[in-house]
C-alpha positions as CSV (number, residue, x, y, z in Angstrom):
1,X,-59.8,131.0,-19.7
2,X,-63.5,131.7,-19.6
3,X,-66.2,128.8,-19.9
4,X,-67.3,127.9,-22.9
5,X,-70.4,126.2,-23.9
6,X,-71.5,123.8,-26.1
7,X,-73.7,125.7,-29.1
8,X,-76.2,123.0,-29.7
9,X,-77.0,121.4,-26.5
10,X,-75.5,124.5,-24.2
11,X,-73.7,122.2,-22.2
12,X,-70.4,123.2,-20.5
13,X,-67.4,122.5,-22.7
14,X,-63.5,121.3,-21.9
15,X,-60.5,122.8,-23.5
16,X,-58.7,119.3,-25.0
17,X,-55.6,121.4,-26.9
18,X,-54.6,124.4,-27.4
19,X,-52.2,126.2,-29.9
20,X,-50.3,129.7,-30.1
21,X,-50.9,131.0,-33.1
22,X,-48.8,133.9,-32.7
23,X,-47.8,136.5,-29.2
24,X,-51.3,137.7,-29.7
25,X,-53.9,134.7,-30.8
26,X,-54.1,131.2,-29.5
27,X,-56.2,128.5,-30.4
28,X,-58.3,126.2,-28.6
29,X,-60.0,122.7,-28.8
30,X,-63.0,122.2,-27.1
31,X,-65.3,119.3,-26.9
32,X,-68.8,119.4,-25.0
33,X,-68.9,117.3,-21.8
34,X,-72.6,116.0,-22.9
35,X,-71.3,112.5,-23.7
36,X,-74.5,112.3,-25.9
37,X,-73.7,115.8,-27.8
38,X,-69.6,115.4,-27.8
39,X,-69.1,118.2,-30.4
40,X,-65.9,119.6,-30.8
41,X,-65.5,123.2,-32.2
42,X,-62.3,125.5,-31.8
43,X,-62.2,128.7,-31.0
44,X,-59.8,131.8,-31.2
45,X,-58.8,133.6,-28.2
46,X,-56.8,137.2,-29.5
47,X,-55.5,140.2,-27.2
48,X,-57.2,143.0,-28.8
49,X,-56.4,145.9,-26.5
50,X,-54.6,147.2,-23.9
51,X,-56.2,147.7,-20.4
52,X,-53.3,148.4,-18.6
53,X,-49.5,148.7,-19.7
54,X,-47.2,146.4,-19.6
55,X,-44.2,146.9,-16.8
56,X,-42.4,144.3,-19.1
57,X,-43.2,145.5,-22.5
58,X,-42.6,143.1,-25.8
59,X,-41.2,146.3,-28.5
60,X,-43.0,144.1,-31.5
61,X,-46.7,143.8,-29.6
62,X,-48.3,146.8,-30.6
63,X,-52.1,147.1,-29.4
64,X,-54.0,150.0,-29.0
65,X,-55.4,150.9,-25.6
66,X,-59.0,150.3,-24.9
67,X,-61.3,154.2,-24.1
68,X,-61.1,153.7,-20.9
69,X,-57.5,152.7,-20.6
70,X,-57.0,155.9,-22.5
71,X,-59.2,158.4,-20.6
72,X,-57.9,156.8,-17.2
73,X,-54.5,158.1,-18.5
74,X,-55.5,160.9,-19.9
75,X,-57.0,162.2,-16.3
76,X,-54.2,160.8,-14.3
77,X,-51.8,163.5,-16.8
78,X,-54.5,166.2,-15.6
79,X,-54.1,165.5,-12.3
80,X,-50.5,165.5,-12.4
81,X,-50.2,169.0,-14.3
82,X,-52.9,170.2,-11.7
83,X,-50.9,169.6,-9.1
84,X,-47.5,170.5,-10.4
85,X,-49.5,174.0,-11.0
């Protein structure tokens, strides 16, 4: 998971739980390491897009490739009729 930081003393912050919300979302806990700050906040972590596809694909997770996923694919199938040609 990525580093997050504290939004009022920027500090680095620890992941203390985390949740699944669903296949898709998750939920985190984090608490700034500042022991004078301490904040706690949660935050959302959700798989928006596809980058690449699955070589194990879940039928009910449905999310729409990302432009560049889908013009990488979209050249590859141009190649491969090119060449078939």
């Amino acid at each position: 998971m990525a580093a997050f930081f504290c939004p009022h003393c920027k500090g680095r912050a620890k992941t203390r739980t985390s949740r699944g919300l669903s296949p898709t979302l998750r939920e985190l806990i984090y608490q700034c390491e500042d022991p004078e700050c301490s904040y706690s906040f949660v935050v959302q972590a959700e798989a928006v897009r596809t980058l690449s596809p699955s070589g194990k694909p879940d039928p009910s997770i449905n999310l729409p490739q990302s432009p560049i996923a889908l013009a990488r694919a979209q050249s590859t199938s141009a190649e491969i009729t090119s060449a078939a040609a």
